[in-house]
mmCIF file of the N, C-alpha and C atoms, coordinates in Angstrom:
data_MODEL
# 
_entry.id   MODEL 
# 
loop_
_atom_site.group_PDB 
_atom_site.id 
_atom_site.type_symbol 
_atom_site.label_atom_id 
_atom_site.label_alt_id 
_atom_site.label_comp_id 
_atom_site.label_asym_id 
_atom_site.label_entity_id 
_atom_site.label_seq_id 
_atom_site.pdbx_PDB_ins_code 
_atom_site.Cartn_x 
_atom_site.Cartn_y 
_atom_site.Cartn_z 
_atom_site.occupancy 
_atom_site.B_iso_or_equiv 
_atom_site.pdbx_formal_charge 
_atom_site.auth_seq_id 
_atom_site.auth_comp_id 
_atom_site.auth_asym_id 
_atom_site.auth_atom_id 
_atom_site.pdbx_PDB_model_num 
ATOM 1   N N  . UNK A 1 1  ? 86.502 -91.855  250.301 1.00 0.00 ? 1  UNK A N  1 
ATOM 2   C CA . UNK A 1 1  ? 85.964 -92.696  249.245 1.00 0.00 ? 1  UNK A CA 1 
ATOM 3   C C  . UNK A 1 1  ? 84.554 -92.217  248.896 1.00 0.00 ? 1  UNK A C  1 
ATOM 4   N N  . UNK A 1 2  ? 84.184 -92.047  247.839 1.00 0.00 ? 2  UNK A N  1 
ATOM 5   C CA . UNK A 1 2  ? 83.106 -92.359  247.088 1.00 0.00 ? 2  UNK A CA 1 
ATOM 6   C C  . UNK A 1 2  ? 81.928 -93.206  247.853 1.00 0.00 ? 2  UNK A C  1 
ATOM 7   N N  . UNK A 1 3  ? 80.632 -92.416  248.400 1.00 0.00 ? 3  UNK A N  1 
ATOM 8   C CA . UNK A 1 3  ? 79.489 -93.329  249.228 1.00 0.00 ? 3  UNK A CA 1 
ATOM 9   C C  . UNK A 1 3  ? 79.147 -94.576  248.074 1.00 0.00 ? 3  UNK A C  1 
ATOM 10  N N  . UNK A 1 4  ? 79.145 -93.988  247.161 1.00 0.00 ? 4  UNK A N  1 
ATOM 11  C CA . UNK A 1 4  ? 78.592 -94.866  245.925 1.00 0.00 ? 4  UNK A CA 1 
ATOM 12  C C  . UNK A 1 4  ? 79.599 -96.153  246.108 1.00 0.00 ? 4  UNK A C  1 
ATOM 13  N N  . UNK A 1 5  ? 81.083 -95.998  245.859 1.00 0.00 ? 5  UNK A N  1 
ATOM 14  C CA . UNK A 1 5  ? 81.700 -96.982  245.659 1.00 0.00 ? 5  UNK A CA 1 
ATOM 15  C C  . UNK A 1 5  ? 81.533 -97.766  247.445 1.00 0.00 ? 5  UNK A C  1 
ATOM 16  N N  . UNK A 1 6  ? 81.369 -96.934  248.309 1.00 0.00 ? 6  UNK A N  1 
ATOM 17  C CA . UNK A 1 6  ? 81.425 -97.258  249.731 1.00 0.00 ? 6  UNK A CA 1 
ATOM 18  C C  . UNK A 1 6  ? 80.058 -98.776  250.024 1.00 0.00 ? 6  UNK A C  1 
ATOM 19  N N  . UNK A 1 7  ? 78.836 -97.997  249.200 1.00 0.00 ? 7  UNK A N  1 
ATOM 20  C CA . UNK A 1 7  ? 77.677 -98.912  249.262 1.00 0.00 ? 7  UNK A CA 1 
ATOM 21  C C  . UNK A 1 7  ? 77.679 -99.998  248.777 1.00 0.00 ? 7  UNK A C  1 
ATOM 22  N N  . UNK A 1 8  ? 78.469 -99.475  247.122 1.00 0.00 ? 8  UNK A N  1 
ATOM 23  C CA . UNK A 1 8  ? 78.850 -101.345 246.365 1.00 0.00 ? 8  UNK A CA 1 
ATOM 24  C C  . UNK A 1 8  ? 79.984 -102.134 247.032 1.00 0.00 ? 8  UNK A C  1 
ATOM 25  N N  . UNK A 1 9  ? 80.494 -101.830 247.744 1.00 0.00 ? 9  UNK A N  1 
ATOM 26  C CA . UNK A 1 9  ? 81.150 -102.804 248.475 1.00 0.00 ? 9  UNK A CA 1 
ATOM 27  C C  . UNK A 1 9  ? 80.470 -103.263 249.453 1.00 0.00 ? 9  UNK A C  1 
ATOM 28  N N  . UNK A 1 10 ? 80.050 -102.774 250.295 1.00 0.00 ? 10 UNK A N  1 
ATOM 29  C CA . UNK A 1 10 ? 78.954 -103.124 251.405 1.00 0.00 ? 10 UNK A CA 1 
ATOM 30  C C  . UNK A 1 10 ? 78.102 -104.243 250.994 1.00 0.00 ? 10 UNK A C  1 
ATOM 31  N N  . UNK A 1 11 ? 77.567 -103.869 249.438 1.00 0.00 ? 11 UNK A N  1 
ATOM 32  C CA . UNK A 1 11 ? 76.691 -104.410 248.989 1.00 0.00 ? 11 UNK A CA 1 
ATOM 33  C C  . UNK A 1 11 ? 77.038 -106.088 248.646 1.00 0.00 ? 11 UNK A C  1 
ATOM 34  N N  . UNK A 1 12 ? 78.063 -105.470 247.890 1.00 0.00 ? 12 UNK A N  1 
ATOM 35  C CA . UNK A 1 12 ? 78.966 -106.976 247.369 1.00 0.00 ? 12 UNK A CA 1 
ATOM 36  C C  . UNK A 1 12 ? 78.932 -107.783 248.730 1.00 0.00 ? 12 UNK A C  1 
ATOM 37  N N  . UNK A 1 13 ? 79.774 -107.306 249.832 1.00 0.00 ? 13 UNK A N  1 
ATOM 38  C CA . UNK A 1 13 ? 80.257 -108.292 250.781 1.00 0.00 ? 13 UNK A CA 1 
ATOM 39  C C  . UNK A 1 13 ? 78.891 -108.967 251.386 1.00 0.00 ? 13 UNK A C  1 
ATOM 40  N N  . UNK A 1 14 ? 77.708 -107.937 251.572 1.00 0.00 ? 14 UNK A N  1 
ATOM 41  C CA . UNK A 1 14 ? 76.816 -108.759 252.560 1.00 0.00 ? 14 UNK A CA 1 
ATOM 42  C C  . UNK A 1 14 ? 76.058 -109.554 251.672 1.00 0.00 ? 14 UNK A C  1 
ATOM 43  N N  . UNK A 1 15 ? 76.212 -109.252 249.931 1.00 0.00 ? 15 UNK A N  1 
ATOM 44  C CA . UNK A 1 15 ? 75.187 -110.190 249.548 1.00 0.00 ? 15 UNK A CA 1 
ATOM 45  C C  . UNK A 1 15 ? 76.102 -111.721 248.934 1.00 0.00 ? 15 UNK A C  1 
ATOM 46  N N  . UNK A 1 16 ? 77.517 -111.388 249.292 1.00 0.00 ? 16 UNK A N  1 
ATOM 47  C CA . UNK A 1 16 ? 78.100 -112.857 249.193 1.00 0.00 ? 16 UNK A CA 1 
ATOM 48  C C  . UNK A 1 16 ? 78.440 -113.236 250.525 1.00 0.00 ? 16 UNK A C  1 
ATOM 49  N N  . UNK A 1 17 ? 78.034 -112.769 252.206 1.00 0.00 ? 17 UNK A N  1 
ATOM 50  C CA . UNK A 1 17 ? 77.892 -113.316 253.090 1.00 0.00 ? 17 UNK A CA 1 
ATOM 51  C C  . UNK A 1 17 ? 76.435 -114.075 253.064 1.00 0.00 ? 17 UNK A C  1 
ATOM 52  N N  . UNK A 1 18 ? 75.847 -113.762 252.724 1.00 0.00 ? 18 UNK A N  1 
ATOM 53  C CA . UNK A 1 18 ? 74.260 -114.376 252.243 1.00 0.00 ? 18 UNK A CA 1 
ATOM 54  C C  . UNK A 1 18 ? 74.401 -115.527 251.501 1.00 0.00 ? 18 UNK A C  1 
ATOM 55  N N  . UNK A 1 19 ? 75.709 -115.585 250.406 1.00 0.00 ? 19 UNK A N  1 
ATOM 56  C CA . UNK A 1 19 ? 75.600 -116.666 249.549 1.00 0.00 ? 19 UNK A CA 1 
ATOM 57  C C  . UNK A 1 19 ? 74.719 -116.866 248.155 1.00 0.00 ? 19 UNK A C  1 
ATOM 58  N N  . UNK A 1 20 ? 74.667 -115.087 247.874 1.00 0.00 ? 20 UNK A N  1 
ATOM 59  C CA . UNK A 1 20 ? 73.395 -115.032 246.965 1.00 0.00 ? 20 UNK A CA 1 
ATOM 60  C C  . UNK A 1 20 ? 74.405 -114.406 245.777 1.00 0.00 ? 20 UNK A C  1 
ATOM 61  N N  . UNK A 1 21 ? 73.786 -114.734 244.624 1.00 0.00 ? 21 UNK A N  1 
ATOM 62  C CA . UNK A 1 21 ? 74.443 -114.579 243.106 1.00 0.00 ? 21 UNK A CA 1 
ATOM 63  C C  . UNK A 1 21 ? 73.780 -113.076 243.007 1.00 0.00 ? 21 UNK A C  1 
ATOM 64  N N  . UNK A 1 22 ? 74.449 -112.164 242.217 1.00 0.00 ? 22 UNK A N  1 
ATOM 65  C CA . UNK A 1 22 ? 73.894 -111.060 241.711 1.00 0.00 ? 22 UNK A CA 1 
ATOM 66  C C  . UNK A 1 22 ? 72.498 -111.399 240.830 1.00 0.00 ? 22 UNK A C  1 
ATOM 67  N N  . UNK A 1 23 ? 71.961 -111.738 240.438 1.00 0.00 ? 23 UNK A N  1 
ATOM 68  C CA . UNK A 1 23 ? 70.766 -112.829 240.010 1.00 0.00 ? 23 UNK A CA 1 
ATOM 69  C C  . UNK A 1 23 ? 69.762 -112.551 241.045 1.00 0.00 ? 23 UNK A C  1 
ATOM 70  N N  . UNK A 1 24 ? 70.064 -113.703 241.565 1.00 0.00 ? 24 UNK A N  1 
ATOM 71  C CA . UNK A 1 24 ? 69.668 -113.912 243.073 1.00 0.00 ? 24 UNK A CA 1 
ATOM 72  C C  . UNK A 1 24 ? 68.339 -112.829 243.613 1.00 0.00 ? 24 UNK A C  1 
ATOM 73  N N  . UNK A 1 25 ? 69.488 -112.080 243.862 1.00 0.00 ? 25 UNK A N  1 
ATOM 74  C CA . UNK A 1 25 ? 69.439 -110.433 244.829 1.00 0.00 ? 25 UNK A CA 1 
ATOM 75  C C  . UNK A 1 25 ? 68.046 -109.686 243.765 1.00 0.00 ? 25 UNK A C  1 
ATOM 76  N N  . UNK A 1 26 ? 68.932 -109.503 242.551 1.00 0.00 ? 26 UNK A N  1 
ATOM 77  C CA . UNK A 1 26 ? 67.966 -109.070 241.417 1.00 0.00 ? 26 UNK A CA 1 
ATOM 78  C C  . UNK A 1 26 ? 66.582 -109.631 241.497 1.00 0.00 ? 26 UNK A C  1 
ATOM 79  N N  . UNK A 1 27 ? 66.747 -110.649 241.125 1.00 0.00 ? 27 UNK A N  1 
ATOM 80  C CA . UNK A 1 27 ? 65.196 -111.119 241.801 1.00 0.00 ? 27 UNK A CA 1 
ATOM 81  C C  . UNK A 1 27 ? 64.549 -110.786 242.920 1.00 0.00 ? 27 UNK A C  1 
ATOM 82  N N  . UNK A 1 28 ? 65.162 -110.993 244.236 1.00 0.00 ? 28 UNK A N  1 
ATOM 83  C CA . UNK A 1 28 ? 64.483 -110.910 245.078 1.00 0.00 ? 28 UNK A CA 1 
ATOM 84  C C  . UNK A 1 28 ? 64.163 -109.177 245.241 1.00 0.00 ? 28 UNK A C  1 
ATOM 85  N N  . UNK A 1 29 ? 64.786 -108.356 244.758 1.00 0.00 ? 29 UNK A N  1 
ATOM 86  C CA . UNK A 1 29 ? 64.583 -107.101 244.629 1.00 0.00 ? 29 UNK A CA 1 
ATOM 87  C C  . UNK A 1 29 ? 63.804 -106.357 243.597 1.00 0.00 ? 29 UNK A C  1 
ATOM 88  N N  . UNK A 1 30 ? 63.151 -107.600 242.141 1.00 0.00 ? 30 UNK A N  1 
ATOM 89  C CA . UNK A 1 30 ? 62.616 -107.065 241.295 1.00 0.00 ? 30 UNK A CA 1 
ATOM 90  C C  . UNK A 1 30 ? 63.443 -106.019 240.448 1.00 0.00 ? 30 UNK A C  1 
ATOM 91  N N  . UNK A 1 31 ? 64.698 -105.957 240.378 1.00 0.00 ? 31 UNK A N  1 
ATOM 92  C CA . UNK A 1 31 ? 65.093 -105.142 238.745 1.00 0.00 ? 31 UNK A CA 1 
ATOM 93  C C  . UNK A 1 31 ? 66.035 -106.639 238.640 1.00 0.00 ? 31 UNK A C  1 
ATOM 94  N N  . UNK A 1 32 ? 66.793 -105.803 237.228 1.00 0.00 ? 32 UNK A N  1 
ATOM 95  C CA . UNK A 1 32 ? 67.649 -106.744 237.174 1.00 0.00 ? 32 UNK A CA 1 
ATOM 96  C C  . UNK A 1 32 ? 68.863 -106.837 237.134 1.00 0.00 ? 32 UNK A C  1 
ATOM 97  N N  . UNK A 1 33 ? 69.413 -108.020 236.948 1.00 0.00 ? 33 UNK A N  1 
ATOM 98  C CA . UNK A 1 33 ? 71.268 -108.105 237.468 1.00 0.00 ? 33 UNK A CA 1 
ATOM 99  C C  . UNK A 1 33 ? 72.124 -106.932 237.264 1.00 0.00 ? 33 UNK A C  1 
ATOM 100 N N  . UNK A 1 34 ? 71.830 -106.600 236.177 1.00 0.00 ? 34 UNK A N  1 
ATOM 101 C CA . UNK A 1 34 ? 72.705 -105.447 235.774 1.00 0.00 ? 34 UNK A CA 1 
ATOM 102 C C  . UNK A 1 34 ? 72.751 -104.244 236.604 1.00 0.00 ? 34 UNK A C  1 
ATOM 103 N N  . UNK A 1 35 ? 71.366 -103.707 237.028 1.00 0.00 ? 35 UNK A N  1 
ATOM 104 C CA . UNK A 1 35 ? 71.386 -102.642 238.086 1.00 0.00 ? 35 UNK A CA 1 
ATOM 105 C C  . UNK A 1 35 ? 72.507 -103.190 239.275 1.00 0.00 ? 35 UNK A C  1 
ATOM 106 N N  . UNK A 1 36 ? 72.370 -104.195 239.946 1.00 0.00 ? 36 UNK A N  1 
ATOM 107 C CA . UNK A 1 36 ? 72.736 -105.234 240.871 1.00 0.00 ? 36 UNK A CA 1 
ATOM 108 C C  . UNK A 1 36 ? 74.128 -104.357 240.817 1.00 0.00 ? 36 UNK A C  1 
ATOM 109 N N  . UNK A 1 37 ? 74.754 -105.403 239.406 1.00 0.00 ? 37 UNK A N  1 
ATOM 110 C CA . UNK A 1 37 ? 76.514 -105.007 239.501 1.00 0.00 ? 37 UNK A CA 1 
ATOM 111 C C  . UNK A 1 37 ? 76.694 -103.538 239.132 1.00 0.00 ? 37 UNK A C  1 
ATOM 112 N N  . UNK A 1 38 ? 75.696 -102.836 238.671 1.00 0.00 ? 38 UNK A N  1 
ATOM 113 C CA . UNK A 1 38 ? 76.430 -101.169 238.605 1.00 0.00 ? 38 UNK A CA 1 
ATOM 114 C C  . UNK A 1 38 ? 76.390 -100.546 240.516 1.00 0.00 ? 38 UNK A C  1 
ATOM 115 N N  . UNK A 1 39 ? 75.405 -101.278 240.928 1.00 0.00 ? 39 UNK A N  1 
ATOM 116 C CA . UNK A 1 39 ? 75.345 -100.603 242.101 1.00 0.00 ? 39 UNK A CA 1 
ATOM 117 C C  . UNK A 1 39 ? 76.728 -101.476 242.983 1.00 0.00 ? 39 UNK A C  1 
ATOM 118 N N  . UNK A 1 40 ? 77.013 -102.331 242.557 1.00 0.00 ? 40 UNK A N  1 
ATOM 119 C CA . UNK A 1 40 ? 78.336 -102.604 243.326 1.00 0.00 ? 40 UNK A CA 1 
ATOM 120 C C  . UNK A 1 40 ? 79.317 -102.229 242.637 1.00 0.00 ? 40 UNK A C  1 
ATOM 121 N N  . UNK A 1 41 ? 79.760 -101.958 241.632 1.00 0.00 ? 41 UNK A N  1 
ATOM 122 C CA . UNK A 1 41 ? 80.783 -101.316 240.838 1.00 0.00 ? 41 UNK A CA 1 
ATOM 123 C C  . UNK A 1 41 ? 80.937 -99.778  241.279 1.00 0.00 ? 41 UNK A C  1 
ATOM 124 N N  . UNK A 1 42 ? 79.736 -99.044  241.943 1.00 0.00 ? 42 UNK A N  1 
ATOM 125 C CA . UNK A 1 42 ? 79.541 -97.821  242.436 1.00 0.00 ? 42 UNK A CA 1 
ATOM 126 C C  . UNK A 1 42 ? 79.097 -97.015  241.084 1.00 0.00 ? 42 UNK A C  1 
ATOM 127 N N  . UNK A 1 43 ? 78.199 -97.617  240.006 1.00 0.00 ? 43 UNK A N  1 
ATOM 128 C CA . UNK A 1 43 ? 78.341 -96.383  238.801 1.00 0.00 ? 43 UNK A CA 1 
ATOM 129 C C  . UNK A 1 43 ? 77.109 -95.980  239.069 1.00 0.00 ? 43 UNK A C  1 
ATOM 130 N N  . UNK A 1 44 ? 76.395 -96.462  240.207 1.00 0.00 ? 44 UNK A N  1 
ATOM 131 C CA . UNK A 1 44 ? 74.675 -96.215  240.230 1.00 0.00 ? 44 UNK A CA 1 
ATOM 132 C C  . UNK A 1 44 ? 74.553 -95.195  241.754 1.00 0.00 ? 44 UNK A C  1 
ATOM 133 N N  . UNK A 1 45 ? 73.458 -94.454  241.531 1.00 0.00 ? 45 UNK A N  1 
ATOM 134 C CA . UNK A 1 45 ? 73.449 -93.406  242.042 1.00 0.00 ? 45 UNK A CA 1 
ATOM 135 C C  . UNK A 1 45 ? 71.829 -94.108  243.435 1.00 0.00 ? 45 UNK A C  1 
ATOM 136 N N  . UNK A 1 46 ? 72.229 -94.324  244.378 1.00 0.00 ? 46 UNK A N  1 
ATOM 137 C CA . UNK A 1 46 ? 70.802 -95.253  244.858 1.00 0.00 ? 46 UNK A CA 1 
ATOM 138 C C  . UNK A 1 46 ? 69.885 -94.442  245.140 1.00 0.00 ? 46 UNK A C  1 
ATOM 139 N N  . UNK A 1 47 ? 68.424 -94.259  245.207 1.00 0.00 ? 47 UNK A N  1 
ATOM 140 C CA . UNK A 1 47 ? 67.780 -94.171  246.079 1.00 0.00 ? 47 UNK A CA 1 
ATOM 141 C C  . UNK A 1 47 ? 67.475 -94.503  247.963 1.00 0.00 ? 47 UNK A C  1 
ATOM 142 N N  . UNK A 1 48 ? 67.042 -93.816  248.127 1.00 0.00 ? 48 UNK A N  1 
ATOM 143 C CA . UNK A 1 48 ? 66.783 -94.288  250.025 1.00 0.00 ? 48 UNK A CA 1 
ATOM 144 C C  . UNK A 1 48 ? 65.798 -95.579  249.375 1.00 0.00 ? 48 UNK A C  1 
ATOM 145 N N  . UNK A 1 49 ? 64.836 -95.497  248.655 1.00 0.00 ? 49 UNK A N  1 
ATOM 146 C CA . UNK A 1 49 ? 64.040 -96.793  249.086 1.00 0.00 ? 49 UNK A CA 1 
ATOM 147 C C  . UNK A 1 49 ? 65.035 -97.598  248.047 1.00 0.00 ? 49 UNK A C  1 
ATOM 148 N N  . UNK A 1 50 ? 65.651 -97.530  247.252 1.00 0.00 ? 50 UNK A N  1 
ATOM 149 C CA . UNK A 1 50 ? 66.661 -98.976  246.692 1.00 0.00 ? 50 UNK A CA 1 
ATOM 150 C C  . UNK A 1 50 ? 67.128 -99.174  247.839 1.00 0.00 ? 50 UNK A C  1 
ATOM 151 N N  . UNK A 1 51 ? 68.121 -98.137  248.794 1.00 0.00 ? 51 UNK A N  1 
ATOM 152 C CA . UNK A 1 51 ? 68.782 -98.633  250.033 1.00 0.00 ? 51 UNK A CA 1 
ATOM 153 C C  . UNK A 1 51 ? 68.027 -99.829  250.708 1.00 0.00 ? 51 UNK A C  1 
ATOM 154 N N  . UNK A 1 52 ? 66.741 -99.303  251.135 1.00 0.00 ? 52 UNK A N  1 
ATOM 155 C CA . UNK A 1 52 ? 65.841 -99.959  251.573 1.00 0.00 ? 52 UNK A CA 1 
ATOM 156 C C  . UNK A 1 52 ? 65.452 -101.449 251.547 1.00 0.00 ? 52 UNK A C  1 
ATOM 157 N N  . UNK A 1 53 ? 65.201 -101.354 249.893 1.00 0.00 ? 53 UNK A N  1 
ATOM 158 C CA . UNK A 1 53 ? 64.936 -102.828 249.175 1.00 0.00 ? 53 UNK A CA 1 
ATOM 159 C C  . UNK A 1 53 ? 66.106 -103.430 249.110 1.00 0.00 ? 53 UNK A C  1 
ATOM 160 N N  . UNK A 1 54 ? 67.294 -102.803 249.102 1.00 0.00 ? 54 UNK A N  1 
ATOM 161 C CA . UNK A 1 54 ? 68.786 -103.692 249.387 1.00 0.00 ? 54 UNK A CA 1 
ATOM 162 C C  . UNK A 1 54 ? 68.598 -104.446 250.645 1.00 0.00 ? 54 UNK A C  1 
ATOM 163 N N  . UNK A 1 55 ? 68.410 -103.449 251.076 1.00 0.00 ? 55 UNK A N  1 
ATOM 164 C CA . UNK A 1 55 ? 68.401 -104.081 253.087 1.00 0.00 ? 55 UNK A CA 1 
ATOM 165 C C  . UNK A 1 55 ? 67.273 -104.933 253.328 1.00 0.00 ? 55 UNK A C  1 
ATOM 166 N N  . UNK A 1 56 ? 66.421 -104.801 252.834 1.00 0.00 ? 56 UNK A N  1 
ATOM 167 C CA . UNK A 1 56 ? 65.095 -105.826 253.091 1.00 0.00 ? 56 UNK A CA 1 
ATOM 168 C C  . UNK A 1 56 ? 66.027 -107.279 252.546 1.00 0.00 ? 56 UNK A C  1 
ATOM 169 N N  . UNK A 1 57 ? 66.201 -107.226 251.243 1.00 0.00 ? 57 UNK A N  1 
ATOM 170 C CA . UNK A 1 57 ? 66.169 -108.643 250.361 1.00 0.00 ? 57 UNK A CA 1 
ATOM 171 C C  . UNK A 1 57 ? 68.100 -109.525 250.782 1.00 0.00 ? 57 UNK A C  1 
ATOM 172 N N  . UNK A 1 58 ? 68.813 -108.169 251.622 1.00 0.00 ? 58 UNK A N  1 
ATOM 173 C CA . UNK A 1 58 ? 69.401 -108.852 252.568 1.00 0.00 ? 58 UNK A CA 1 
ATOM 174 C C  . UNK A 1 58 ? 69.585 -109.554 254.074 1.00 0.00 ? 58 UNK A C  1 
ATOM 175 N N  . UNK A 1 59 ? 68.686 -108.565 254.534 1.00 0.00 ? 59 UNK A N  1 
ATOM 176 C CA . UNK A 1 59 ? 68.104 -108.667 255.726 1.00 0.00 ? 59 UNK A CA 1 
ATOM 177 C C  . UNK A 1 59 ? 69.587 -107.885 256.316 1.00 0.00 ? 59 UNK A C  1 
ATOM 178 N N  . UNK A 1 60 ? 70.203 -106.863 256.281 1.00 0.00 ? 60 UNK A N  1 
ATOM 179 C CA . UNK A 1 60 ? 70.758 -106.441 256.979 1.00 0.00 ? 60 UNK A CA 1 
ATOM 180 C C  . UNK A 1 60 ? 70.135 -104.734 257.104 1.00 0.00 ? 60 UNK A C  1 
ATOM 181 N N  . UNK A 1 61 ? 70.696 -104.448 258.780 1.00 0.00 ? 61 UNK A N  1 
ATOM 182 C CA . UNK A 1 61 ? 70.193 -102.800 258.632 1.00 0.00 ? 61 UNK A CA 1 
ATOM 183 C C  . UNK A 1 61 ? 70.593 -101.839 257.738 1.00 0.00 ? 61 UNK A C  1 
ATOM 184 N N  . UNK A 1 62 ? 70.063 -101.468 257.300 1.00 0.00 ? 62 UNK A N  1 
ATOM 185 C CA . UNK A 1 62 ? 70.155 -100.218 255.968 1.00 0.00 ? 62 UNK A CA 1 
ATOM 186 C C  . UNK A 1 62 ? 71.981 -99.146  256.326 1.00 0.00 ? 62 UNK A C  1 
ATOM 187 N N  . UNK A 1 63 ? 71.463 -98.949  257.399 1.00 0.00 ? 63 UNK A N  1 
ATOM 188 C CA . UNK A 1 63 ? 72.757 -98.728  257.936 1.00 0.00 ? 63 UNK A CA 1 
ATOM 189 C C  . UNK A 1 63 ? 74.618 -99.212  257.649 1.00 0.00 ? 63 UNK A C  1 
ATOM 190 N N  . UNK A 1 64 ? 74.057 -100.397 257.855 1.00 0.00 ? 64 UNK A N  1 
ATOM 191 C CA . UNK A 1 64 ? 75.181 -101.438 257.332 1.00 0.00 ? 64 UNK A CA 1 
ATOM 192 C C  . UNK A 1 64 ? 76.021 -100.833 256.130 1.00 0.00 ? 64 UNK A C  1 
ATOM 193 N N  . UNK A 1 65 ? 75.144 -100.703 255.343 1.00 0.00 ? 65 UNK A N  1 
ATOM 194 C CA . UNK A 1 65 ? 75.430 -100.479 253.754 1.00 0.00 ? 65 UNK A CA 1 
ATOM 195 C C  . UNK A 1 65 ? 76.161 -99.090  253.479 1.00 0.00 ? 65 UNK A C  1 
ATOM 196 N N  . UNK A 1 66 ? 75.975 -98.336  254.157 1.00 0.00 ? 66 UNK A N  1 
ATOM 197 C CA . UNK A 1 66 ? 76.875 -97.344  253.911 1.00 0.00 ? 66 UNK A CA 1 
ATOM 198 C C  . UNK A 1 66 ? 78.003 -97.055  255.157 1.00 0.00 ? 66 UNK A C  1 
ATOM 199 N N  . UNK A 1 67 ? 78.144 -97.827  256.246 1.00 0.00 ? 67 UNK A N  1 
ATOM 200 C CA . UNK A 1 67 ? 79.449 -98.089  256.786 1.00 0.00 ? 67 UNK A CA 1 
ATOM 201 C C  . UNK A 1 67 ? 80.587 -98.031  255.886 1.00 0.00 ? 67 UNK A C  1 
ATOM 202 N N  . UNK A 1 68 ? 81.218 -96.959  256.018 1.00 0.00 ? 68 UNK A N  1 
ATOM 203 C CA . UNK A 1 68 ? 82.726 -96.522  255.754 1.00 0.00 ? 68 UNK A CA 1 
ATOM 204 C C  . UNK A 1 68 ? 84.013 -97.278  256.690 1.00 0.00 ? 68 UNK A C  1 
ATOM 205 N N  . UNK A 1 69 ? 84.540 -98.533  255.984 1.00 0.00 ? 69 UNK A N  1 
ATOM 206 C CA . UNK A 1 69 ? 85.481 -99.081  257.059 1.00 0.00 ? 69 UNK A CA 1 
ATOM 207 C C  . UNK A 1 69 ? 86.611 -98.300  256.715 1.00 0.00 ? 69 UNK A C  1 
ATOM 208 N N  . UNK A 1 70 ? 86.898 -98.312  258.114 1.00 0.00 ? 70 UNK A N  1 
ATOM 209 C CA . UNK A 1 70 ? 88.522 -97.426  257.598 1.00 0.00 ? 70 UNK A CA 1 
ATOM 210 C C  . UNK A 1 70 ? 89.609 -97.803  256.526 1.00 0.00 ? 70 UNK A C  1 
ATOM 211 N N  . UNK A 1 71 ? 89.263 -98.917  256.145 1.00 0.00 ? 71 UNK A N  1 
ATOM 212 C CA . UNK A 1 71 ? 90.804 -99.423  255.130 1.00 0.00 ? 71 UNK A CA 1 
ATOM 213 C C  . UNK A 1 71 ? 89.740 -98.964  253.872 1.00 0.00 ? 71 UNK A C  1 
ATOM 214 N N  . UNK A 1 72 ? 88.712 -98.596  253.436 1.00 0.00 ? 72 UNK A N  1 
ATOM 215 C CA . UNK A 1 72 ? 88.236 -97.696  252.655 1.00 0.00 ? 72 UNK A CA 1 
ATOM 216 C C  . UNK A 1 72 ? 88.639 -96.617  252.384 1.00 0.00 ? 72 UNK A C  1 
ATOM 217 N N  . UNK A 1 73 ? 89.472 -95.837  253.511 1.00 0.00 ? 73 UNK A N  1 
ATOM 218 C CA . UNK A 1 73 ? 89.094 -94.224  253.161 1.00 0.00 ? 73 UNK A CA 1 
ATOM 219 C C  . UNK A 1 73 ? 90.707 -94.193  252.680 1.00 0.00 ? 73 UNK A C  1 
ATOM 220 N N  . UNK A 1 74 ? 90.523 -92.856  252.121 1.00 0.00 ? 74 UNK A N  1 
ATOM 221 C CA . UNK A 1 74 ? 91.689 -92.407  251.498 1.00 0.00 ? 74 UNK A CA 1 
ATOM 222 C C  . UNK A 1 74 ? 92.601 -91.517  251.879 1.00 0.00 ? 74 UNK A C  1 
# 
């Protein structure tokens, strides 16, 4: 799979284990929603410090986010 599509899922799941709206996140990350859902749709290409500011404004390890679960791969 695709890291990109690998991260927006990551992304999706931990920021609706959080309970936070794509909004939300956007805010607390300073851009806005729209970046949000391209980066979970996988059309966005991240930076290490977006990684970063993902993981801060989720509070999960940066790490997390690009975990490849096996029912991912192809």
């Amino acid at each position: 799979m695709d890291i990109r599509h690998t991260f927006g899922n990551n992304l999706k799941h931990y920021r609706m284990q959080a309970n936070m709206s794509q909004a939300a996140l956007a805010v607390k990350m300073g851009v806005d929603r729209a970046h949000v859902s391209a980066m979970e749709r996988g059309q966005q290409n991240v930076t290490i410090v977006t990684l970063w500011h993902v993981a801060q404004a989720l509070e999960v390890r940066p790490d997390l986010l690009l975990k490849e679960d096996k029912q991912d791969t192809i």
